[in-house]
C-alpha positions in Angstrom: 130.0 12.7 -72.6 130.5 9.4 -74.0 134.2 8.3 -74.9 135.3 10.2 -78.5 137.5 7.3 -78.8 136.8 3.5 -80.3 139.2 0.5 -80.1 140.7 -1.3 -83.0 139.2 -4.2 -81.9 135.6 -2.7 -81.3 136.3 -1.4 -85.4 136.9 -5.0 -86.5 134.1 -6.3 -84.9 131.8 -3.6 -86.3 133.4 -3.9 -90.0 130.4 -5.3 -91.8 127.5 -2.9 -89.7 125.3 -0.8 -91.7 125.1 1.7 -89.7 128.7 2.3 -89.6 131.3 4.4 -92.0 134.8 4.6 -91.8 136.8 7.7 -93.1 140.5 7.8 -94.0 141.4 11.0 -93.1 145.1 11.2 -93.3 146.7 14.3 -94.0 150.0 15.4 -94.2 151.8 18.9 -93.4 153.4 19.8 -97.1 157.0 20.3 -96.0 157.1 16.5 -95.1 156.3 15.7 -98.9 154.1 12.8 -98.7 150.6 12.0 -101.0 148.1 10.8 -97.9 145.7 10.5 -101.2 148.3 8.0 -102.8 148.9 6.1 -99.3 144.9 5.6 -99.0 145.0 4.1 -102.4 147.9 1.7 -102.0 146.3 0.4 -98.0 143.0 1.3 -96.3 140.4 0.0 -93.9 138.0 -2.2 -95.4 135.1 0.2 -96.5 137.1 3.1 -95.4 136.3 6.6 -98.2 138.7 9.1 -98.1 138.3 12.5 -96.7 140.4 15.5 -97.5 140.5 18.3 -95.2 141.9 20.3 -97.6 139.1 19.8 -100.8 136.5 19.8 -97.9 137.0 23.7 -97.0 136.0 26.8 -97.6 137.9 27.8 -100.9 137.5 30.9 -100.7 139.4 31.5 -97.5 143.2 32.5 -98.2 143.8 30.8 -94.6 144.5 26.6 -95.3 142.0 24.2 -94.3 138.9 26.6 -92.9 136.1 25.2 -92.3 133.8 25.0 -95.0 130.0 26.2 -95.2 127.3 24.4 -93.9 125.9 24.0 -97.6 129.8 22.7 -99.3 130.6 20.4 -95.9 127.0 18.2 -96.7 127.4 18.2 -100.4 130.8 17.0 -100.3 130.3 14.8 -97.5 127.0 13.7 -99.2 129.1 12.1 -101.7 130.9 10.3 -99.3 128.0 8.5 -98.1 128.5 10.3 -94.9 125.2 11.2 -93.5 122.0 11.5 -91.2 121.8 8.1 -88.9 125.3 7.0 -89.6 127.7 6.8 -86.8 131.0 7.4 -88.6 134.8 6.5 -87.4 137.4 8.5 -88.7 141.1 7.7 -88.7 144.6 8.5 -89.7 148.4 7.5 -90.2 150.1 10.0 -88.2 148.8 10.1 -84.8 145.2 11.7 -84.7 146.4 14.7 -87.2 143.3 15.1 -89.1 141.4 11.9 -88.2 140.6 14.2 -84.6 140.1 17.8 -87.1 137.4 15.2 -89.4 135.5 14.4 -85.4 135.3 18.2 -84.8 134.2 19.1 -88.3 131.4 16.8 -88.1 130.1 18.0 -84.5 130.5 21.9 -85.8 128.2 20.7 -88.4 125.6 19.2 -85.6 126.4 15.3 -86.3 127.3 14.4 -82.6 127.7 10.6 -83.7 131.2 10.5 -84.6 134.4 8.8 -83.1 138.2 8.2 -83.8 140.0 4.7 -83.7 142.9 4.7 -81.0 145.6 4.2 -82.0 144.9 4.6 -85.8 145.8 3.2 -89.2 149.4 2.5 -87.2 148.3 0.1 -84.3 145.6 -1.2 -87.0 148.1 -2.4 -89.4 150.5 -3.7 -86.1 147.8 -5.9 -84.9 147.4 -7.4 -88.2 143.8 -6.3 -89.1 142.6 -6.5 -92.4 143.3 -3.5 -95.3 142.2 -3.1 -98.9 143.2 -1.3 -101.6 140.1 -1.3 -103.4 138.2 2.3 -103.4 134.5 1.9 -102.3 131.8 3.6 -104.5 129.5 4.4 -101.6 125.8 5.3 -101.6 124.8 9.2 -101.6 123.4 9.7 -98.2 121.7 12.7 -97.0 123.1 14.9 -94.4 121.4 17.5 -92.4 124.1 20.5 -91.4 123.2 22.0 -88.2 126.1 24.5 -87.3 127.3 24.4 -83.9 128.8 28.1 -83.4 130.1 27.2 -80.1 132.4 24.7 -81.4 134.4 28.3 -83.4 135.9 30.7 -82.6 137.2 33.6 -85.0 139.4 35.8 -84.9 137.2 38.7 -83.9 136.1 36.5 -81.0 140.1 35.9 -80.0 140.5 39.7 -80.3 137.8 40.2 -77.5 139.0 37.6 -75.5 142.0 39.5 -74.7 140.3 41.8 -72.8 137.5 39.0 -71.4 139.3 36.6 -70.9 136.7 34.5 -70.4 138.3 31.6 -72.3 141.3 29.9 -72.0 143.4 29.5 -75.0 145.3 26.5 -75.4 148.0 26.3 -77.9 149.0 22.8 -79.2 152.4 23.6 -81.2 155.8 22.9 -80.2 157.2 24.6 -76.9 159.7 25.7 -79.4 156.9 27.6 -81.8 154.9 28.3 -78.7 158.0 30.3 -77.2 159.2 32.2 -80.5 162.5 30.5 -80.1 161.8 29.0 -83.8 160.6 30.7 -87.0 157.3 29.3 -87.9 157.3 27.1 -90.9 154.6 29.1 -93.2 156.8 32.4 -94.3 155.4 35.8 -93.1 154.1 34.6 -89.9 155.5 36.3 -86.5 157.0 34.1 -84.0 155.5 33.3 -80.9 151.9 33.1 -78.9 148.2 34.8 -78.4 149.2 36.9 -75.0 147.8 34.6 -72.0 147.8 31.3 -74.1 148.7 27.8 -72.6 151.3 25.5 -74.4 150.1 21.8 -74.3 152.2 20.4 -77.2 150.4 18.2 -79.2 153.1 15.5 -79.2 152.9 15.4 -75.3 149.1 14.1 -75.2 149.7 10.7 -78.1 151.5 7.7 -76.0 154.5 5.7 -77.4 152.1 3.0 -79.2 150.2 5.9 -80.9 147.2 5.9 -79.0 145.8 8.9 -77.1 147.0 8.9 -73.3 144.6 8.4 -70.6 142.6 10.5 -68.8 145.2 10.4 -65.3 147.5 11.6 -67.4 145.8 13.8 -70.1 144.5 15.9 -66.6 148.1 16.0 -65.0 149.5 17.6 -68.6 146.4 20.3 -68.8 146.5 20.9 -64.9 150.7 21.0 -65.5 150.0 24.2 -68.3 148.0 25.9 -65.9 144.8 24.7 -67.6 141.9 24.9 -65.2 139.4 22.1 -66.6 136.0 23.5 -65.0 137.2 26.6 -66.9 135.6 27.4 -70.7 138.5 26.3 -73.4 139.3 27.2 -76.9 142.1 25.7 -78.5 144.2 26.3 -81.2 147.6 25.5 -83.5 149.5 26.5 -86.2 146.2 25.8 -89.0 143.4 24.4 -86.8 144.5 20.5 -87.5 146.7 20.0 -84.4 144.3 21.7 -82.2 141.2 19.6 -82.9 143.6 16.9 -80.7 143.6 19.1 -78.0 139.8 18.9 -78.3 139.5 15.7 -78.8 141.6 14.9 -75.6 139.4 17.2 -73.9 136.4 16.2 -75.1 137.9 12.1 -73.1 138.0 14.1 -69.9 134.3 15.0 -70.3 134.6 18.4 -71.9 131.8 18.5 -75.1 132.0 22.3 -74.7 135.0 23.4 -76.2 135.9 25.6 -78.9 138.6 25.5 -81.2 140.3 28.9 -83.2 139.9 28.1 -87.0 142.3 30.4 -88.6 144.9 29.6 -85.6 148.4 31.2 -85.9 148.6 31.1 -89.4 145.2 34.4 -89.3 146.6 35.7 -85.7 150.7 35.7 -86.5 150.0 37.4 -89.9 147.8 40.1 -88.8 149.9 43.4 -88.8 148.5 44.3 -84.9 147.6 41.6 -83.1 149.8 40.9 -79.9 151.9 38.5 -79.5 153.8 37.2 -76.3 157.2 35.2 -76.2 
C-alpha cells in the first residue's frame, strides 16, 4: 500500500494541479467550543473546500457522525467538486482528528485515491505556506460510490466478535476512558471497554511537531498493546473520528484491510447489555 500520507512540501508543489483537491476537514469535539467552520473562513489552504463530518452523515442516525449513504456521501461530496479521477488531500488543525475520518470515508465509499498532509494545517502555517481566506466555488464533479463493507463494522458484527474473536479491536481513547477510571464525556454512556479490546491512545501515535510518527515507532506502540499486525484489525473510539487515526497509522505500516466500528463507544457504552471490561 502506497503511503496514506503527503508532505507539506509535496502539497505546495502540487497547489495549482488539476487533478488535485484539497479538503479542510477540521472538526472539533463540542465541549472545547470552537467554530472549525468559522476558522476555515478566517485561514485555509489555497483551493481548500470545507468538509463537515457532521452535515456529511447519515441524519437519521441518533449516534453523531455515522457514516452517511452511499447516495447522501456523492451528492454532498458532488457539490464539493470532489469526484471520480481526482486525487484529493484532506487536512485538519488539530492533529489528524477528522482530516484521517474524511481518508476513511472516501475509501468506504470505493475512492482509493485519497491522502492526508502530515503534519496538517499546523506545520503548514509554521513553515510559512501560503493561506487564503477566500471560499472557492468549485465545479460539480461526478462521483461514483462504491461501498467498501470491509472498511465497517456494526455493532451486530462487534456483538459476534466476542465470541469469534476473529478481529482485534483497537481502542484509540484515553488510557483513562479506556480503563473506566474517568466518566465519559457524552452523559449516559457506561465507563470503560469492548471485553478483549486494545488501548492505543490516539495521542500516543501524533509526534511533538504534529506529524504522524513513523513506522519504527507506530509498530513498537501496536506490538506494546499486544496488537499482532499480521492479525485482522478493527478499530474504534469514543464516535468513530479518533479511530479513523488508528487506521490511518495502520494503513502507513501497510495494512489497507482494516475496519473501523462506526457507532464506537458512544452505540456499544449505551446499549443496556453489552459487556463491558474495566
Amino acid at each position: 500500500m502506497p503511503d496514506p500520507l503527503v508532505s507539506t512540501e509535496w502539497l505546495n508543489d502540487k497547489l495549482e494541479a488539476p487533478d488535485i483537491r484539497i479538503v479542510d476537514a477540521t472538526w472539533f469535539m463540542p465541549a472545547e467550543g470552537r467554530d472549525a467552520r468559522a476558522d476555515y473562513r478566517a485561514a485555509h489552504i489555497p483551493r481548500a473546500v470545507f468538509f463537515d463530518i457532521d452535515e456529511i452523515a447519515d441524519s437519521d442516525s441518533p449516534l453523531p457522525h455515522m457514516l452517511p449513504s452511499p447516495t447522501k456521501f456523492a451528492s454532498r461530496v458532488k457539490k464539493l467538486g470532489l469526484g471520480d479521477g481526482l486525487r484529493i488531500i484532506a487536512y485538519d488543525n488539530n492533529n489528524f482528528a477528522a482530516s484521517a475520518r474524511v481518508w476513511w470515508m472516501f475509501r468506504a465509499m470505493g475512492h482509493e485515491d485519497v491522502a492526508v498532509l502530515d503534519g496538517g494545517f499546523g506545520k503548514w502555517r509554521a513553515e510559512g505556506r501560503p493561506v487564503d481566506d477566500l471560499e472557492p466555488r468549485p465545479s460539480e464533479r461526478h462521483f461514483t460510490p462504491r461501498a467498501n463493507s470491509f472498511l465497517l463494522r456494526d455493532l451486530d458484527q462487534m456483538r459476534a466478535n466476542l465470541t469469534s474473536r476473529r478481529e482485534q479491536v483497537v481502542d484509540t481513547r484515553s488510557a483513562a476512558r479506556f480503563s473506566g477510571a474517568v466518566a465519559e464525556p457524552r452523559p449516559g454512556l457506561k465507563a470503560g471497554h469492548i471485553p478483549g479490546a486494545a488501548n492505543v491512545p490516539v495521542s500516543d501515535l501524533v509526534a511533538a511537531d504534529g506529524t504522524l510518527k513513523d513506522s519504527q515507532a507506530l509498530t513498537a506502540l501496536f506490538a506494546a498493546a499486544g496488537v499482532d499486525l499480521d492479525r485482522p484489525i478493527t478499530t474504534s473510539c469514543g464516535s468513530g473520528v479518533s479511530a479513523a487515526v488508528a487506521s490511518l497509522a495502520l494503513a502507513r505500516l501497510g495494512r489497507s484491510d482494516v475496519a473501523l466500528y462506526d457507532g464506537s463507544w458512544t452505540e456499544w457504552g449505551s446499549q443496556p447489555d453489552t459487556p463491558v471490561a474495566r
